[in-house]
The first five atom37 places (N, CA, C, CB, O) and aatype in JSON, in Angstrom:
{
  "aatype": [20, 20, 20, 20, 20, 20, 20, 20, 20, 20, 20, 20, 20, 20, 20, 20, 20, 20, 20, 20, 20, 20, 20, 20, 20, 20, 20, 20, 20, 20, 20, 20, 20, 20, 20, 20, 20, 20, 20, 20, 20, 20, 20, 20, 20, 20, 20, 20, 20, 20, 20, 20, 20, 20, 20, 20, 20, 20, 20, 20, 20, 20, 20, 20, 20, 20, 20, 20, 20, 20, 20, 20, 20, 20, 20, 20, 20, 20, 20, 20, 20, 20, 20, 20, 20, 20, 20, 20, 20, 20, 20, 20, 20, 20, 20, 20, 20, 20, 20, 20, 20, 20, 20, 20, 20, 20, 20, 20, 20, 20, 20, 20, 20, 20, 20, 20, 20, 20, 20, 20, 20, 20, 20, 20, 20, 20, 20, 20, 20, 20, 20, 20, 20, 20, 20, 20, 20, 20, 20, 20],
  "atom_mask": [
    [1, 1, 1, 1, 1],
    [1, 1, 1, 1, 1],
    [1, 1, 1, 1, 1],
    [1, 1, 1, 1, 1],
    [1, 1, 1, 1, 1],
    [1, 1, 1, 1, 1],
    [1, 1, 1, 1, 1],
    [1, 1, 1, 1, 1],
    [1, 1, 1, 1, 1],
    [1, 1, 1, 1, 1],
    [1, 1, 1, 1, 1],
    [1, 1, 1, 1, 1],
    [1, 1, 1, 1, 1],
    [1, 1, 1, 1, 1],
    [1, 1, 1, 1, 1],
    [1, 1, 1, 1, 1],
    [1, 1, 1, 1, 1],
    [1, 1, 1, 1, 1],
    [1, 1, 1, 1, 1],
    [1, 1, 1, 1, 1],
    [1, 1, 1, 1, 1],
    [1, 1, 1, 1, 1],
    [1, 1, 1, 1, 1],
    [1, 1, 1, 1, 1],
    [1, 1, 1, 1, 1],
    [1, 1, 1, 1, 1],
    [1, 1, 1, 1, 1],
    [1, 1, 1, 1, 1],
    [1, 1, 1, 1, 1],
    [1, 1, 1, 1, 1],
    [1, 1, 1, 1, 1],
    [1, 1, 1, 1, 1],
    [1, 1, 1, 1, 1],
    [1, 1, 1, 1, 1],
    [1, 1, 1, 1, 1],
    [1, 1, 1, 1, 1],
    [1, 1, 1, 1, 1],
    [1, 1, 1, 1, 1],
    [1, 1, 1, 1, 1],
    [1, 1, 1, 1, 1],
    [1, 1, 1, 1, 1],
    [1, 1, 1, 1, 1],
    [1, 1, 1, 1, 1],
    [1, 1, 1, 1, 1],
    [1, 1, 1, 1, 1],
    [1, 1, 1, 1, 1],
    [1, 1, 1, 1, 1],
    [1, 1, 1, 1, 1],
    [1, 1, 1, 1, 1],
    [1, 1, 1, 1, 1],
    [1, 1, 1, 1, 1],
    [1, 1, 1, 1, 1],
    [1, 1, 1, 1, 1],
    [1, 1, 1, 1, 1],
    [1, 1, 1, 1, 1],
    [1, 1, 1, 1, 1],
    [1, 1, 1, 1, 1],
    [1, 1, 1, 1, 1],
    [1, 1, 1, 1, 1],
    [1, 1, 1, 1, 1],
    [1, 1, 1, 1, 1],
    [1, 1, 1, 1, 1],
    [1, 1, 1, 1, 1],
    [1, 1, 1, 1, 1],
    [1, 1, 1, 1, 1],
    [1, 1, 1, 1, 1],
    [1, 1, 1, 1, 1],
    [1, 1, 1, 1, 1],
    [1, 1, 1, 1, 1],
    [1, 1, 1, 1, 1],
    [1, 1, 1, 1, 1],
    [1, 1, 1, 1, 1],
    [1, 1, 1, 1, 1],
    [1, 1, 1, 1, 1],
    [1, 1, 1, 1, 1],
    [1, 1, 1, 1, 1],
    [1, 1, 1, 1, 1],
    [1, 1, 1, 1, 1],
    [1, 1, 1, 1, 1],
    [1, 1, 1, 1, 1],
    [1, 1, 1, 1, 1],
    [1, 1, 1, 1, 1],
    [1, 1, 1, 1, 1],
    [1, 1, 1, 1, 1],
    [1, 1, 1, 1, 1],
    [1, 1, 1, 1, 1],
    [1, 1, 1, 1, 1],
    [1, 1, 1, 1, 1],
    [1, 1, 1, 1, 1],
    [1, 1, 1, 1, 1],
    [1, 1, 1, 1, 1],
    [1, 1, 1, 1, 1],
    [1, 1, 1, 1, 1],
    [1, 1, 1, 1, 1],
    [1, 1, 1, 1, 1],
    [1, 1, 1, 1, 1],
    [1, 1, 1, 1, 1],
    [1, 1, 1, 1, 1],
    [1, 1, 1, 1, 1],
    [1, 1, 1, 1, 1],
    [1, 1, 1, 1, 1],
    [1, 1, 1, 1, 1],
    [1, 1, 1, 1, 1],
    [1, 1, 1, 1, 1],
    [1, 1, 1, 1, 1],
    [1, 1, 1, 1, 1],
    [1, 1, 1, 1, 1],
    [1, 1, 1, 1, 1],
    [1, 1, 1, 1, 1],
    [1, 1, 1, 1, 1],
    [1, 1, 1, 1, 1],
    [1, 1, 1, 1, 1],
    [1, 1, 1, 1, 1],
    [1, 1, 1, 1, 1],
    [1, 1, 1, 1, 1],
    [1, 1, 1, 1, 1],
    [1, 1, 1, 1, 1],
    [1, 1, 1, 1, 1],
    [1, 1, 1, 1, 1],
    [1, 1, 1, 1, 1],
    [1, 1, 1, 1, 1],
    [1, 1, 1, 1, 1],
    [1, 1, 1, 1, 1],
    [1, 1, 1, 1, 1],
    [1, 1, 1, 1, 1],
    [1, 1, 1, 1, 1],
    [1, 1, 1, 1, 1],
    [1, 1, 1, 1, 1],
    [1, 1, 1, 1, 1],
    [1, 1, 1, 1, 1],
    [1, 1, 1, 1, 1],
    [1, 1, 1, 1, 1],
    [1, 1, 1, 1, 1],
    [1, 1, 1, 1, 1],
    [1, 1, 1, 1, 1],
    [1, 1, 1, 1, 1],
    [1, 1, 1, 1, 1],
    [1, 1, 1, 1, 1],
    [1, 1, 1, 1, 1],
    [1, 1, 1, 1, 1]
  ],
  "atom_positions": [
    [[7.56, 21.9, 22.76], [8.67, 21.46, 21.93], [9.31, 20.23, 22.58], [9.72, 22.6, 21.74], [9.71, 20.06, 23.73]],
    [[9.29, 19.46, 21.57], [10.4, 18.0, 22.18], [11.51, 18.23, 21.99], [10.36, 16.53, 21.53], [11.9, 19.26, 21.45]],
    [[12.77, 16.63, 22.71], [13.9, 16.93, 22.53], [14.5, 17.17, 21.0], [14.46, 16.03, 23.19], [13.7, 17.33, 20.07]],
    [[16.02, 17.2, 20.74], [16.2, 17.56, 19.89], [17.43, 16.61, 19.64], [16.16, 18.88, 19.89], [18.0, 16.72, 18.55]],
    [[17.81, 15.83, 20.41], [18.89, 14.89, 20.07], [19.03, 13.97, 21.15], [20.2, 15.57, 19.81], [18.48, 14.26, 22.22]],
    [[19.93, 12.49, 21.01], [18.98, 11.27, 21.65], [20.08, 11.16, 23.02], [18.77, 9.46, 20.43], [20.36, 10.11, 23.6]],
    [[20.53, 12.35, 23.3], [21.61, 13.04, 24.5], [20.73, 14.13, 25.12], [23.22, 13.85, 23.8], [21.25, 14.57, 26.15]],
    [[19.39, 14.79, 24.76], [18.86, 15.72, 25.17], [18.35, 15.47, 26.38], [18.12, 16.13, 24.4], [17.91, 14.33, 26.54]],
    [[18.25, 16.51, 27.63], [18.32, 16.01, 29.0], [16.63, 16.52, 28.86], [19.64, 16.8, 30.34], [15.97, 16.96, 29.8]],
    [[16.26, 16.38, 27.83], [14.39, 16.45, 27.45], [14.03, 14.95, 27.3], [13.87, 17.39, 25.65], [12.87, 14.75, 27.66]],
    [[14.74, 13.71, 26.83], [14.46, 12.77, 26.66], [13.92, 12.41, 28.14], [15.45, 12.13, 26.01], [14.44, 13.27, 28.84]],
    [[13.09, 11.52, 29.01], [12.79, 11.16, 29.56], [12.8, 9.18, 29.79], [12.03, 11.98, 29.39], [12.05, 8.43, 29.17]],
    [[13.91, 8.71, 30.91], [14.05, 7.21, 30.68], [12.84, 6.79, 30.79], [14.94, 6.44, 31.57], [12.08, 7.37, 31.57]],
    [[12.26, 5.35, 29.81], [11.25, 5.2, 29.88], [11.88, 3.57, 30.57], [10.32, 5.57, 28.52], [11.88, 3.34, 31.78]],
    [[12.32, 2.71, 29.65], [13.26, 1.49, 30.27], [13.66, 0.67, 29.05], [12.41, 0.43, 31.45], [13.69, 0.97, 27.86]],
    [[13.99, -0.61, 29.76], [14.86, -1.44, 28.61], [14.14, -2.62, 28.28], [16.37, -1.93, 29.08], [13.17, -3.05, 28.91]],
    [[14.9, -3.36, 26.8], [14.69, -4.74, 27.26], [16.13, -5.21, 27.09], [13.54, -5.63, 26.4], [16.95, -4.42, 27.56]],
    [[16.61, -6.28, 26.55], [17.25, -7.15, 26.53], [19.05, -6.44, 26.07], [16.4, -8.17, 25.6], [20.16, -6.63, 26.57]],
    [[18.44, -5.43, 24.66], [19.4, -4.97, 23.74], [18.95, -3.82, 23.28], [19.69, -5.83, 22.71], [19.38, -3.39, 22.21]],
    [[17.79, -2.98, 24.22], [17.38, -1.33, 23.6], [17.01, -1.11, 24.47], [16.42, -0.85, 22.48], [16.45, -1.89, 25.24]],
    [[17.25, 0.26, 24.67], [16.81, 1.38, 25.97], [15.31, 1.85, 24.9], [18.41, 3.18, 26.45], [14.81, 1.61, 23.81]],
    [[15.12, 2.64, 26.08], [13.69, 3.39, 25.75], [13.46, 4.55, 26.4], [12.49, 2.61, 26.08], [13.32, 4.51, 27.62]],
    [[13.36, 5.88, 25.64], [13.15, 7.1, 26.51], [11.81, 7.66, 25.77], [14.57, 8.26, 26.52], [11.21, 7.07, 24.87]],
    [[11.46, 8.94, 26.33], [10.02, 9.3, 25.9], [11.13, 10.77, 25.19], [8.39, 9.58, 27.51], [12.28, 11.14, 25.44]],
    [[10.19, 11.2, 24.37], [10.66, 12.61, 24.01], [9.26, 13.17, 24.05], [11.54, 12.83, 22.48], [9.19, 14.4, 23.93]],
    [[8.24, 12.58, 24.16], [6.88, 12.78, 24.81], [5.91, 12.02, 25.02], [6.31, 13.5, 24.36], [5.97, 10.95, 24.41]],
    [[4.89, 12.22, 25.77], [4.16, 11.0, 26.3], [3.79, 9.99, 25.46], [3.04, 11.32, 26.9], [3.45, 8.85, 25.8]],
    [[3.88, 10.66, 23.79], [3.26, 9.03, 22.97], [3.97, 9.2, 22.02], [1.53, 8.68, 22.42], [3.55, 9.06, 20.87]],
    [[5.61, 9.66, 22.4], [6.65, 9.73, 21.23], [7.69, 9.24, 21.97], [6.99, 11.19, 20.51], [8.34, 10.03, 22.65]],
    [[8.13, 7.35, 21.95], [9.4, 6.57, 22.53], [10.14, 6.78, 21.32], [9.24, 4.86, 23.02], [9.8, 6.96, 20.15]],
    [[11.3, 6.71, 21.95], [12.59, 6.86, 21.05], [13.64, 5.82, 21.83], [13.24, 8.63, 20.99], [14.2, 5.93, 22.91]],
    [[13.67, 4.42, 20.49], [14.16, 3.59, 20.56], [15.55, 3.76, 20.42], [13.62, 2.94, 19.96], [15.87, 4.52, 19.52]],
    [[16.61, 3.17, 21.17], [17.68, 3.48, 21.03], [18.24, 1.94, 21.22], [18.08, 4.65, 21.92], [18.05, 1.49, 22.35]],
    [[18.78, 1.21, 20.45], [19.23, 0.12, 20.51], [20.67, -0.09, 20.77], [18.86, -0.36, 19.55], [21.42, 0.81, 20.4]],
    [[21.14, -1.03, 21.31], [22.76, -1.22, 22.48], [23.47, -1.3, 20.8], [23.06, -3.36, 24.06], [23.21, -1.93, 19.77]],
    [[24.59, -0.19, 21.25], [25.52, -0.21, 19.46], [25.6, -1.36, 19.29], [27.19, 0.4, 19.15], [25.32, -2.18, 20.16]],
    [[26.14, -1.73, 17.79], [26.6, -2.88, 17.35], [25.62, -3.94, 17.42], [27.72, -3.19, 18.0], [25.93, -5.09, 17.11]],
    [[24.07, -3.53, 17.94], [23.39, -4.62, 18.13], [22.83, -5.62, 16.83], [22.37, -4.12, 18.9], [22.38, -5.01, 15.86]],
    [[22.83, -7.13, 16.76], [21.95, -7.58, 15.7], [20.76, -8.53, 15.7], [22.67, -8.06, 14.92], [20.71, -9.76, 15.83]],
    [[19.93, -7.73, 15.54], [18.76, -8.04, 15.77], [17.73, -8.96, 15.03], [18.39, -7.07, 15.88], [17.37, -8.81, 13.86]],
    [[17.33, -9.89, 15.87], [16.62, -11.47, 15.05], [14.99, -10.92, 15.81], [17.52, -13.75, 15.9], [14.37, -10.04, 16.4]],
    [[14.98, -12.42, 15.13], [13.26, -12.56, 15.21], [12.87, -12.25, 17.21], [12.68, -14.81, 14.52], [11.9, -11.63, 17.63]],
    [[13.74, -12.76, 17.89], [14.12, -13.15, 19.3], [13.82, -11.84, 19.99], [15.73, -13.68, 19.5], [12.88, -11.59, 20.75]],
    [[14.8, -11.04, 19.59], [14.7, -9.59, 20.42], [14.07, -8.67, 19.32], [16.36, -8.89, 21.01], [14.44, -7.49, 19.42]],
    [[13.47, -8.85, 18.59], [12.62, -7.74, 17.62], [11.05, -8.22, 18.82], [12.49, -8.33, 15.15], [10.42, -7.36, 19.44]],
    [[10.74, -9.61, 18.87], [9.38, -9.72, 19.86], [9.5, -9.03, 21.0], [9.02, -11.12, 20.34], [8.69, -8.12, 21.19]],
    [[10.6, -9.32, 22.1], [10.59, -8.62, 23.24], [10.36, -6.61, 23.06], [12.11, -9.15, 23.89], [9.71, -5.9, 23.83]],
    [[11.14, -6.18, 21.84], [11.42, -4.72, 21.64], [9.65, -4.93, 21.41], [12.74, -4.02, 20.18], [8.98, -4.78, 22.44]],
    [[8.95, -5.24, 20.2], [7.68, -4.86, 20.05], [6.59, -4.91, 20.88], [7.36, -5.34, 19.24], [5.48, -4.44, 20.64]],
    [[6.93, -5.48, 21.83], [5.81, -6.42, 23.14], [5.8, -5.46, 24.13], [6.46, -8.11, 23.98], [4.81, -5.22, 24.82]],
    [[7.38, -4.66, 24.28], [7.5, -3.37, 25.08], [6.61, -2.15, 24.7], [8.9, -2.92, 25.0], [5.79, -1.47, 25.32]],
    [[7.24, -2.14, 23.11], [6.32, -0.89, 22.6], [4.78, -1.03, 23.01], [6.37, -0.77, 20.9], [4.22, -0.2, 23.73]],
    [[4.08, -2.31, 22.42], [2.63, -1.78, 22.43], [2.38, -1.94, 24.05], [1.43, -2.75, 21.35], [1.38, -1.35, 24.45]],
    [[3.01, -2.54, 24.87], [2.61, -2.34, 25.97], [2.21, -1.15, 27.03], [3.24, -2.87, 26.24], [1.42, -0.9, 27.95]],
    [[3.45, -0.51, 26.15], [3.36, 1.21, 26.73], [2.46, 1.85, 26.4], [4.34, 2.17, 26.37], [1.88, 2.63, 27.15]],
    [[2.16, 1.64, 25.16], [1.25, 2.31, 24.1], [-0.35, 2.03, 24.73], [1.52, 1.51, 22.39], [-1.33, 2.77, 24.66]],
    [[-0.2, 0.51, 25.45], [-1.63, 0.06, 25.78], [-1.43, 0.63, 27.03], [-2.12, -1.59, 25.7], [-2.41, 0.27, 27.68]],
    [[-0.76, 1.26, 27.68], [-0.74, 1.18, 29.14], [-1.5, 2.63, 29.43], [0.93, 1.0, 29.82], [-2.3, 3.08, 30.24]],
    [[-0.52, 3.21, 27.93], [-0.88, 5.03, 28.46], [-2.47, 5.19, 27.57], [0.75, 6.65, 27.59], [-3.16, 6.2, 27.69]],
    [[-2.78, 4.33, 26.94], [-4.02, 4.18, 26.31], [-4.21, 5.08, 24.95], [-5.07, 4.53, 27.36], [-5.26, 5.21, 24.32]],
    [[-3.42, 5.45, 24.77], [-3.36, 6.32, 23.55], [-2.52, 5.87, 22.41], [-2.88, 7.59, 23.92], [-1.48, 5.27, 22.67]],
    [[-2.93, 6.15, 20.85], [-1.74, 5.66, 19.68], [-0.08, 6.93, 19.84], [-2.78, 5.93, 17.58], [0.0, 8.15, 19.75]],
    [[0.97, 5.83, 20.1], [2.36, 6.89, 19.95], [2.95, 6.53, 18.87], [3.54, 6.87, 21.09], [2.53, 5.57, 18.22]],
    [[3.84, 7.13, 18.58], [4.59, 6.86, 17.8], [6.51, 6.58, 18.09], [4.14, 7.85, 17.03], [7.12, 7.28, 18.9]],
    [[6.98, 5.83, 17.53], [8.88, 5.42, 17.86], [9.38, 6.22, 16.81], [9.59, 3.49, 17.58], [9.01, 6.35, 15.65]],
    [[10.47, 6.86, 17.58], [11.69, 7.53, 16.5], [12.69, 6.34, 17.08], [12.37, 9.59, 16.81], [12.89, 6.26, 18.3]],
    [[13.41, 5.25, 15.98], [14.22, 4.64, 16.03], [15.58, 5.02, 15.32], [13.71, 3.7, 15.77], [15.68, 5.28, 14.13]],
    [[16.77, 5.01, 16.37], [17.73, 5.72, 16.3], [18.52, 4.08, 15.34], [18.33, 6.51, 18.04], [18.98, 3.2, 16.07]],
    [[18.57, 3.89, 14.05], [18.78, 3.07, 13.34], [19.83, 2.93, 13.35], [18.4, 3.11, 12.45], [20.36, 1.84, 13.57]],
    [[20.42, 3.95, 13.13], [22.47, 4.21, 12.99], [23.04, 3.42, 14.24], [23.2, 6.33, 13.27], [24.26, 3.46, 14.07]],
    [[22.79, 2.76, 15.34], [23.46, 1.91, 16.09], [23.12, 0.74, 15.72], [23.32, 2.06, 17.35], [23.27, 0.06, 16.74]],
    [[22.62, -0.17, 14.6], [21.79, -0.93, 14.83], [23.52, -1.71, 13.66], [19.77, -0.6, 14.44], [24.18, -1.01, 12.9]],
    [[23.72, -2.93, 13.87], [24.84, -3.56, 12.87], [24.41, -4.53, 11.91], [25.92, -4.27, 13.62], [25.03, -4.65, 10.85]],
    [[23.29, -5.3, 12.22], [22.33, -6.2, 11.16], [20.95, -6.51, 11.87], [23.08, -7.8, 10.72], [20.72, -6.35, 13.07]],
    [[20.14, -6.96, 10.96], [18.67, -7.2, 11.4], [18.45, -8.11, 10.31], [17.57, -5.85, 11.5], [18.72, -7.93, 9.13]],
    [[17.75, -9.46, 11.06], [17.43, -10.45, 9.81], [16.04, -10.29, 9.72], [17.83, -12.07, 9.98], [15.31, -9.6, 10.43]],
    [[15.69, -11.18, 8.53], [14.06, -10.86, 8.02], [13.16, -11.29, 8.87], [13.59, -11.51, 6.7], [11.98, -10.96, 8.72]],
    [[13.57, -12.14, 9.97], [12.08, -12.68, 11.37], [11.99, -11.26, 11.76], [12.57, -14.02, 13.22], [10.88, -10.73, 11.67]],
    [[13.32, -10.33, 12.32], [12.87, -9.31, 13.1], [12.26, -7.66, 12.06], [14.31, -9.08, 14.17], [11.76, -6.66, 12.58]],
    [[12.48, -7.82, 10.84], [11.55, -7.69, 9.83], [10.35, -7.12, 9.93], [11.33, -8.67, 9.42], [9.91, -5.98, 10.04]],
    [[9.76, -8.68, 9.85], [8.59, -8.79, 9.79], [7.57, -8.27, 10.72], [8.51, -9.81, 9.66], [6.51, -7.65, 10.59]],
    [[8.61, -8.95, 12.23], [7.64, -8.55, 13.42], [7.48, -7.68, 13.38], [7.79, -8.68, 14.57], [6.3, -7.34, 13.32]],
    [[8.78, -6.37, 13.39], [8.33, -4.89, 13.65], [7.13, -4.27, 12.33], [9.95, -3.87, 13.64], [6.48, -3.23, 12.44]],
    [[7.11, -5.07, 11.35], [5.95, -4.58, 10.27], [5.18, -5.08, 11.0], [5.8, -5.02, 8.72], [4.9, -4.13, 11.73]],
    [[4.71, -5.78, 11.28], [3.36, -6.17, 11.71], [3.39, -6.09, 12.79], [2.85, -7.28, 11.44], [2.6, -7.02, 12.95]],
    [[3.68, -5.69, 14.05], [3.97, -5.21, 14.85], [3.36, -3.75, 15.17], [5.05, -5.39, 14.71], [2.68, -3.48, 16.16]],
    [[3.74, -2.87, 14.16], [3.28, -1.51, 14.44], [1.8, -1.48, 14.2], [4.02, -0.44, 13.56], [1.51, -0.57, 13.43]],
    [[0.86, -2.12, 14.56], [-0.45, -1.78, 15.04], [-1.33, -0.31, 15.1], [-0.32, -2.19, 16.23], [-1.52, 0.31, 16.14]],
    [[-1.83, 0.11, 13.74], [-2.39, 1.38, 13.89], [-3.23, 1.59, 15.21], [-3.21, 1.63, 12.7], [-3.05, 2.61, 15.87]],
    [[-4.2, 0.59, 15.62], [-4.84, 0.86, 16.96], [-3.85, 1.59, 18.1], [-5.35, -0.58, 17.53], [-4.23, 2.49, 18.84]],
    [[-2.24, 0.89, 18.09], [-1.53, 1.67, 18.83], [-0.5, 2.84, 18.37], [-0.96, 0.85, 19.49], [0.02, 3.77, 18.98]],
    [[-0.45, 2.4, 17.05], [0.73, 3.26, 16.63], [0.13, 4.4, 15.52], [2.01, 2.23, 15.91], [-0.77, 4.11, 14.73]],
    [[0.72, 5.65, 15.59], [0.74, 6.6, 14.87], [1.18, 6.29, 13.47], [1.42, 7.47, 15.45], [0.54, 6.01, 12.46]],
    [[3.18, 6.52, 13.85], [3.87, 6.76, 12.87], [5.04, 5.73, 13.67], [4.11, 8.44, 12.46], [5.04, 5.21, 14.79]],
    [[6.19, 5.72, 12.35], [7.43, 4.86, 13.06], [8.17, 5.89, 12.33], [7.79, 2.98, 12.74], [7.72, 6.28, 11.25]],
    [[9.22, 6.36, 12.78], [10.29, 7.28, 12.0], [11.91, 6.6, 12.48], [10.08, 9.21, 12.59], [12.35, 6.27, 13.58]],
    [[12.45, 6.59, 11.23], [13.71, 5.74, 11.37], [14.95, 6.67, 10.81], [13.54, 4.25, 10.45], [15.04, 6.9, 9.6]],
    [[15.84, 7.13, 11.68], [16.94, 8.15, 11.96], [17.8, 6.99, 11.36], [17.27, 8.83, 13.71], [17.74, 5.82, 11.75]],
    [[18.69, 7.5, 10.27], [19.54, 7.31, 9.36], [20.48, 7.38, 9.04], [19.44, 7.51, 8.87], [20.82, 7.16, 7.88]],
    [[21.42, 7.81, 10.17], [22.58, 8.94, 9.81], [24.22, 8.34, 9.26], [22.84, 9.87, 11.37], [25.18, 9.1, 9.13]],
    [[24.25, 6.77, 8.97], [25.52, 6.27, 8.06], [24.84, 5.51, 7.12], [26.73, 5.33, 8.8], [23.74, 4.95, 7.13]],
    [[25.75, 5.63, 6.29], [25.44, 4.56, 5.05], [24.96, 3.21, 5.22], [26.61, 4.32, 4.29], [24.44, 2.72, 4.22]],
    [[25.03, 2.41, 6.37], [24.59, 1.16, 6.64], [23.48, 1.15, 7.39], [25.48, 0.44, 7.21], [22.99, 0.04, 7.56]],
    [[22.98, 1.97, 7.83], [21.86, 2.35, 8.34], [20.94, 2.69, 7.57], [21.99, 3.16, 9.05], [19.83, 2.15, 7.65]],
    [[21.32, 3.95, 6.39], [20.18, 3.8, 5.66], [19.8, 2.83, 4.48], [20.03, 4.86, 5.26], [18.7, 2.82, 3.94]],
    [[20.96, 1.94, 4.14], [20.89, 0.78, 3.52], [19.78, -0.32, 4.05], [22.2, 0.28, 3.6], [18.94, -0.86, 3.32]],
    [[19.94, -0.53, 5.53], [18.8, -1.46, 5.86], [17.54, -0.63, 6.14], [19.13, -2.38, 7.14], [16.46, -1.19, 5.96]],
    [[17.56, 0.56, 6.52], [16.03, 0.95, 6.63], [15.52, 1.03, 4.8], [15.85, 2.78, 7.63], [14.46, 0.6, 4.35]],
    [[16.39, 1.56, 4.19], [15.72, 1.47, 2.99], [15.32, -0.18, 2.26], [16.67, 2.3, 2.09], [14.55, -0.35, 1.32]],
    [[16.01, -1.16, 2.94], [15.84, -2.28, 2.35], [14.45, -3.27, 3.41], [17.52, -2.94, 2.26], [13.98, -4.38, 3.14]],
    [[14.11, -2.35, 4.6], [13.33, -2.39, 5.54], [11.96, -1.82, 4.07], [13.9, -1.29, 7.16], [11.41, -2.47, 3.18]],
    [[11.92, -0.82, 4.35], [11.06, -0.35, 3.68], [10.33, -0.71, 1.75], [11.64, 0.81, 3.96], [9.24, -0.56, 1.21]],
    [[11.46, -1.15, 1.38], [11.4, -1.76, 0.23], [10.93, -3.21, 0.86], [12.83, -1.66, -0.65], [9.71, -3.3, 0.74]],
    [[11.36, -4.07, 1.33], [10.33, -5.49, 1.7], [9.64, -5.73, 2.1], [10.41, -6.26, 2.13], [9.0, -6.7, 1.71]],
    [[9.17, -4.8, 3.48], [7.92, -4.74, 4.06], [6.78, -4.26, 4.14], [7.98, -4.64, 4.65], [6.66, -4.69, 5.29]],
    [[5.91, -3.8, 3.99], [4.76, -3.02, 4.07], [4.12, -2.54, 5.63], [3.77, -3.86, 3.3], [3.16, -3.2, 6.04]],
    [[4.63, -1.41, 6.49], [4.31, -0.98, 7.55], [2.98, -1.44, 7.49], [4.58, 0.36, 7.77], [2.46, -2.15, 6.63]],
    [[2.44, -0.9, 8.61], [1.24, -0.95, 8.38], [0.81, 0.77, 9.29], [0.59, -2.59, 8.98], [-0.35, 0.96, 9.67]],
    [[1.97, 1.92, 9.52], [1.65, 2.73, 9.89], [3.03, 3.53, 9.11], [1.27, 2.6, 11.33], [4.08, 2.94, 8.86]],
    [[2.75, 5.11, 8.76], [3.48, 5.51, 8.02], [4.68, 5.68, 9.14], [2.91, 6.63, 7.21], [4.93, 6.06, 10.28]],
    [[5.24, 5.12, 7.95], [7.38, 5.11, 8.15], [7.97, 5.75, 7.46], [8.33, 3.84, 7.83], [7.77, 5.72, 6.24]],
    [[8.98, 6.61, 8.1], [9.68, 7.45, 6.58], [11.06, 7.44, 7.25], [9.0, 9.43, 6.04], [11.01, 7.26, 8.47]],
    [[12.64, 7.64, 6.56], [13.58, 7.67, 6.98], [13.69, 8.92, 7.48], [14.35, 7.26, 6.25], [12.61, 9.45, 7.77]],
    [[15.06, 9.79, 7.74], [15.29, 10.95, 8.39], [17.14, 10.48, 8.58], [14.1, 11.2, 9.96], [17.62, 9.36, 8.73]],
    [[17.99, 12.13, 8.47], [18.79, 11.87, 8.38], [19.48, 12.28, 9.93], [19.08, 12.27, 7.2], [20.59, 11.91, 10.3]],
    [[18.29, 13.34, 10.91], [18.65, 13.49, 12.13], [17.11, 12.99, 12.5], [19.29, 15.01, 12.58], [16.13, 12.63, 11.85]],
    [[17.63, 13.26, 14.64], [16.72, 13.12, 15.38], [15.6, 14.22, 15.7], [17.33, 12.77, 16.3], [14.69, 14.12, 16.53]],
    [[15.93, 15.57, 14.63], [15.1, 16.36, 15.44], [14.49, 16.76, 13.77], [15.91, 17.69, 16.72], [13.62, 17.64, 13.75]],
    [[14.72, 16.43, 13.02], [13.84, 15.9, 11.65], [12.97, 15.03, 11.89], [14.57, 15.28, 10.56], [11.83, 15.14, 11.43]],
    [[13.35, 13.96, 12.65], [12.14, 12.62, 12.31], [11.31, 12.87, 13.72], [12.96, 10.57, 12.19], [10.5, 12.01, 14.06]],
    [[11.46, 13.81, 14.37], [10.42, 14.27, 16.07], [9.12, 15.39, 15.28], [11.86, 15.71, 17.8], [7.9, 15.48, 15.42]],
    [[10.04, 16.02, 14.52], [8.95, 17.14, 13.68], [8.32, 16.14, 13.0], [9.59, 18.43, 12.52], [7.1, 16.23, 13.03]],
    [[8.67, 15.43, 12.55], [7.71, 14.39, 11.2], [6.5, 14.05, 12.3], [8.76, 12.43, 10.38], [5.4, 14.61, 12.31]],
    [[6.89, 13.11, 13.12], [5.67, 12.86, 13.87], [4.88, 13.48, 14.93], [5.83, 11.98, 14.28], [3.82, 13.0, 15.33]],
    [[5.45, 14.62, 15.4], [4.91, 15.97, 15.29], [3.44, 16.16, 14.61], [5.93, 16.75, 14.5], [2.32, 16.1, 15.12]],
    [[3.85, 16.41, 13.33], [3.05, 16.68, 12.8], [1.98, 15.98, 11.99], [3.52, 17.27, 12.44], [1.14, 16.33, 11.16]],
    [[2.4, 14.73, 12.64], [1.18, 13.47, 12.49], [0.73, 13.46, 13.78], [1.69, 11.81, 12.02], [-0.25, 12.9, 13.3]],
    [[0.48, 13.53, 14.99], [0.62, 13.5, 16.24], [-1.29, 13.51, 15.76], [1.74, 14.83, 17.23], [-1.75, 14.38, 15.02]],
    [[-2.12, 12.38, 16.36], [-3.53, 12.83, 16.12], [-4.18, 13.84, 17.14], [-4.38, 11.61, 16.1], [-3.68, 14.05, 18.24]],
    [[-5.43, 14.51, 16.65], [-5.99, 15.41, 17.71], [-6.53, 14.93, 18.75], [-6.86, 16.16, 17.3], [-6.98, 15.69, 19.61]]
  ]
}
């Protein structure tokens, strides 16, 4: 069983970049947690994605991100894009995007309406909803 909330002393620090921490809730499940109030461009969406697959290439296996969205205050369309094209099925599973105010799920839904993942994304209104989701995508 993984953690169950993005305070759970199950999370494991993984590290940072610029404007998001990074913990594991298991070896190929990071859970992005971005600095409150953050707004995120084309600039720090590369550094956040360059982290992900790095990990992803490091531990050699596809993981998947639960991104804790609800801290997030704007995101323009460069940083968009990158994270769509960005999520790399060779490395990535799933992306699951935690939802929990109205402005949060406004841009993931407006995330999801413009972009086309290229690995399944689904919203979630907690953290221990969107850990079961990819859970149960988790490959054999």
């Amino acid at each position: 069983m993984i953690a169950k909330t993005e305070t759970s002393p199950g999370f494991r620090r993984l590290g940072r970049t610029v404007n998001t921490e990074y913990a594991l809730a298991a070896d190929d499940v990071m859970v992005v947690i971005p600095d409150a109030g953050l707004k995120d461009d084309e600039a720090s969406a590369r550094a956040n994605i360059e982290f992900q697959q790095g990990y992803a290439t490091r531990i050699g296996r596809r993981c998947a991100v639960v991104v804790l969205l609800s801290r997030l205050l704007s995101q323009d369309a460069g940083a968009r894009r990158v994270y769509a094209q960005g999520m790399d099925p060779a490395l990535f599973f799933a992306s699951a995007l935690v939802v929990s105010n109205p402005l949060s799920r406004a841009m993931g839904s407006f995330f999801l309406g413009l972009t086309r993942p290229r690995t399944p994304t689904r919203l979630f209104d907690t953290v221990e909803a969107a850990l079961a989701w990819v859970e149960s995508l988790r490959p054999a």
